[in-house]
Structure formats: C-alpha cells, structure tokens
C-alpha positions as CSV (number, residue, x, y, z in Angstrom):
1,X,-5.3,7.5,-10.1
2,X,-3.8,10.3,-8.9
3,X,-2.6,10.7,-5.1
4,X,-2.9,13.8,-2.8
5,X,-1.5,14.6,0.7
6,X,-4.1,15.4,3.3
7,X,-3.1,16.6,6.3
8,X,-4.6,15.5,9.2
9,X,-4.8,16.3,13.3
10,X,-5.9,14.2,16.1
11,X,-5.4,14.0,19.5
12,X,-2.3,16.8,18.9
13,X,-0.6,15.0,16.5
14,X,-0.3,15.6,12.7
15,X,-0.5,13.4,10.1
16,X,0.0,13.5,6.1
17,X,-1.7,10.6,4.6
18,X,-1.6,10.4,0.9
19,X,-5.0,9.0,-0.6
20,X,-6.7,9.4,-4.4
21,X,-7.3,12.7,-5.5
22,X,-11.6,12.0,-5.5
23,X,-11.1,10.1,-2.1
24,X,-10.2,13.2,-0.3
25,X,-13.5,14.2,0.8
26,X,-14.5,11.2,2.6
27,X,-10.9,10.7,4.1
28,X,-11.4,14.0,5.7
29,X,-15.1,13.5,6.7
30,X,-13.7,10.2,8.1
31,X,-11.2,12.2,10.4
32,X,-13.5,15.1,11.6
33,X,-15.5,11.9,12.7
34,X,-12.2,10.4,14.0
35,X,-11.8,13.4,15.7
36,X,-14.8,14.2,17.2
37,X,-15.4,11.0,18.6
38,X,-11.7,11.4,20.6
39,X,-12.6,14.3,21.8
40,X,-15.8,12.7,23.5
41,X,-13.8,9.8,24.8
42,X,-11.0,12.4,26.1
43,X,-13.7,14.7,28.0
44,X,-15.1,11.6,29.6
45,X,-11.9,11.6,31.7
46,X,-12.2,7.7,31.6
47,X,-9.4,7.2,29.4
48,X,-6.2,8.1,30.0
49,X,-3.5,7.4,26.8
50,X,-3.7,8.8,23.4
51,X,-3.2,4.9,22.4
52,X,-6.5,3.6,24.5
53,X,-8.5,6.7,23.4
54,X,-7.8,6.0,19.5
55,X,-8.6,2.0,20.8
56,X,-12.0,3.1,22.5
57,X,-12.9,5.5,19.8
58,X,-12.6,3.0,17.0
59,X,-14.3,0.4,18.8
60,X,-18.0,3.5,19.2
61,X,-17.4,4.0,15.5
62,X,-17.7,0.3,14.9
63,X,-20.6,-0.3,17.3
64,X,-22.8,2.3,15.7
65,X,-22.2,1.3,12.3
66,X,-22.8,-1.9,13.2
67,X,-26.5,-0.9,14.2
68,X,-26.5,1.3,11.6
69,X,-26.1,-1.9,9.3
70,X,-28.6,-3.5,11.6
71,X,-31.2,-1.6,11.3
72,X,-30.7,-1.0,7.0
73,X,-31.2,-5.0,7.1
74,X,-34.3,-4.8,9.2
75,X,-35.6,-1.9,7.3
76,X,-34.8,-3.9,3.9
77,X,-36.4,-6.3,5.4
78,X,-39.9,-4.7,6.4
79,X,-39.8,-2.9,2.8
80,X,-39.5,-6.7,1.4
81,X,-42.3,-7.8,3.6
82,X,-44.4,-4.8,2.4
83,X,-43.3,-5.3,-1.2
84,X,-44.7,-9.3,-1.1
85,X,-48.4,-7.8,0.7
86,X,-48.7,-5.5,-1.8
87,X,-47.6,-7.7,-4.9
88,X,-50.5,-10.3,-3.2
89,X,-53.2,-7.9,-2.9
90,X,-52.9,-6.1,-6.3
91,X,-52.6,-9.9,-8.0
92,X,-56.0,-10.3,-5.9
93,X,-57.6,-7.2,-7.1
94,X,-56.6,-8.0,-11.1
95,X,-57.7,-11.6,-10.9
C-alpha cells in the first residue's frame, strides 16, 4: 500500500498527513467536513481557542453520526419488522 502526502488547512494552519494512495479521497472529504464545521463553531463567536474549537467541533461531528447510526438501526429495524409482515402474509396467501 502505497502512501501519499495530503496537504491539509484548518483553522490557518497547514498540515501534511501521509495516508494510502485510495484513502485520499475520503481523508480530504473528512477535512472539508473538519473544516467546515470549525468555521461554524468560529462564527458562533462562543469559542474562543483554536484548541476548544477543534474540541467542540469533533464533539457535533460525533453527535450527528451518532444519530445518523441511530436512526440506520431504527430504519433496519422497521425494514425487519416489514420483512417478518410480509414473509407472514405471503405464507398465508400460499397455504
């Protein structure tokens, strides 16, 4: 597996991080998400270091994919329940 440098920026810094050469997509989708969630946090004027933006910016990324996940389980969930009616009424129909 091959390594790349990508070059990054947030919050006016730079960074290089070296990740596999089919990774580099998602690593910079990852930071344009990085990023634009910083930039939220910094216009919100609520937060004041670069250290605590980066902390409260991590912590909405986490949130929403944790209802993200939440809501995949509870859609899995209802398609299960949906399968099981179905299966029932079908095995009614044929016998």
């Amino acid at each position: 597996m091959k390594s790349v440098p990508v070059n990054l920026h947030i919050l006016s810094k730079d960074y290089v991080i070296a990740c596999p050469e089919e990774k580099r997509d998602t690593l910079l989708a990852s930071a344009k998400i990085l990023k634009d969630k910083t930039q939220q946090v910094r216009k919100s004027g609520k937060v004041g270091s670069n250290e605590r933006i980066i902390a409260i910016s991590a912590l909405n990324i986490i949130h929403e994919y944790m209802n993200y996940q939440d809501n995949q389980h509870q859609f899995d969930d209802e398609v299960m329940r949906l399968e099981k009616k179905l299966t029932l009424a079908l095995s009614k129909l044929s016998g």
